[in-house]
N, C-alpha and C positions, 0 to 999 in steps of 0.2 A: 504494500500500500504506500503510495506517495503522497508528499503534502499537497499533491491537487487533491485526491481522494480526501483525503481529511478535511482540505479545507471544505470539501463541498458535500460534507458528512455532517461533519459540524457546524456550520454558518447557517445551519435552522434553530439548533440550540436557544443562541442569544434572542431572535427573531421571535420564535413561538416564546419562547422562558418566559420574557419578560413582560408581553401579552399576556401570559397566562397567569404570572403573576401578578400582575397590575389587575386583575381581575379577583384571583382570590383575594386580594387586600382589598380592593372595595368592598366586597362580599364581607371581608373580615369588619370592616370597621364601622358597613350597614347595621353588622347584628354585635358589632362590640365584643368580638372575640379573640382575648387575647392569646390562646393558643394558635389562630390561625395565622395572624399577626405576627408573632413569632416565625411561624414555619414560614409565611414570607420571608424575613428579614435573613432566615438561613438558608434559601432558595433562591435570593440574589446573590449572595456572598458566591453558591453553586454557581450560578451565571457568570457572574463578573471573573470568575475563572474559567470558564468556556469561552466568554468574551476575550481574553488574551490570548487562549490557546488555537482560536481561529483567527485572530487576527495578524499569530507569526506565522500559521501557515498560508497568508494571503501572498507572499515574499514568491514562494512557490510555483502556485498557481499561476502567476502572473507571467515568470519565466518559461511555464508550460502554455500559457497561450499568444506571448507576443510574437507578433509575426505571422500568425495564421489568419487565411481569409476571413473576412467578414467581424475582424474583434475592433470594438472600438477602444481606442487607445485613450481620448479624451476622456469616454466614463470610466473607463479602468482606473484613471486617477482621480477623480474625483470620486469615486467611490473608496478610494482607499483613502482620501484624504475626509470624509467626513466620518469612514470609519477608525479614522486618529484621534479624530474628535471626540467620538464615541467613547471610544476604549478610557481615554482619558477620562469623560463623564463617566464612565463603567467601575474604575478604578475608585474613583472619588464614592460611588454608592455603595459599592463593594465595602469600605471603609467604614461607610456611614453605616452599613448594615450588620457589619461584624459586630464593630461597635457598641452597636444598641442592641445585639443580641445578645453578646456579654453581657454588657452592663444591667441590663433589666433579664438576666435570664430567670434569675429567681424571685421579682417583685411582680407583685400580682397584676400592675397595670403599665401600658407604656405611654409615656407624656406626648402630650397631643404634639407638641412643639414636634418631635422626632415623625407622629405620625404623619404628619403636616408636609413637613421635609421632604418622607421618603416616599408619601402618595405624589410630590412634585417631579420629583425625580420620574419617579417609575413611567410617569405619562408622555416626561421629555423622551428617554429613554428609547420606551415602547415605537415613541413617532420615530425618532431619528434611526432606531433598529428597521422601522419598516421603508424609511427612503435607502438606507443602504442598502436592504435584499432589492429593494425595485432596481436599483443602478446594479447591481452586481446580476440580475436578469436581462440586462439589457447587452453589459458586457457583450458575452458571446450570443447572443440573443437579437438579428436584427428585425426581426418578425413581430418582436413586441414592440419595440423603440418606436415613440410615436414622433411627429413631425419638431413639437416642438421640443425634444429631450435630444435632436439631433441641432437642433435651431441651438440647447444650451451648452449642449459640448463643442459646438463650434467655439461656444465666446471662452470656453478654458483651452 
């Protein structure tokens, strides 16, 4: 298995995760559930480590499609550059999320202030996970690529 494989094994991880986290913690903090709340906060920290570990095998990837017909080269790097971004924001929730899963693992409730935080987070997140799968389908992908996503790799 090569880190194309991996990358493209893994690069649903982050995508679906943190969807689907950003869901249980609404759910969680609809019905005021601090065990659910929890298992989010230990479900990002999971993520935000699949979030690096696909993001070094983009290096990869990238060296296995450049050059071949029909890649575009302009989303390939903007897709890697927002997913720099990302990882960075990923990093930073990761952190936040450890964090407050230590710290409140054994008090019966978690402060709104952190809840507040990490429901912001989760939603930035969640969007900026899903324009990066969109551009990384577009990559090798000319079928999907609409007019104006060709209009915006021209301007990078």
């Amino acid at each position: 298995m090569t880190t194309v494989h991996l990358h493209l094994l893994l690069n649903h991880i982050p995508i679906l995760g943190s969807i689907f986290i950003t869901v249980l913690f609404i759910v969680a903090l609809i019905y005021r559930n601090t065990f659910l709340q929890k298992v989010s906060l230990w479900s990002l920290v999971v993520i935000a480590l699949f979030t690096a570990v696909t993001y070094l095998t983009g290096d990869g990837a990238v060296q296995a499609v450049q050059g071949l017909p029909g890649i575009s080269v302009d989303i390939m790097h903007l897709h890697e550059t927002v997913a720099k971004v990302d990882l960075g924001l990923m990093f930073v929730t990761g952190v936040i999320a450890l964090a407050g899963a230590l710290f409140y693992s054994f008090k019966p409730k978690l402060p709104r202030l952190l809840l507040v935080l990490v429901l912001s987070i989760l939603l930035l997140n969640s969007g900026v996970f899903a324009y990066i799968g969109y551009l990384g389908g577009q990559i090798h992908h000319p079928e999907i690529r609409s007019s104006s996503s060709q209009h915006l790799s021209r301007m990078y």
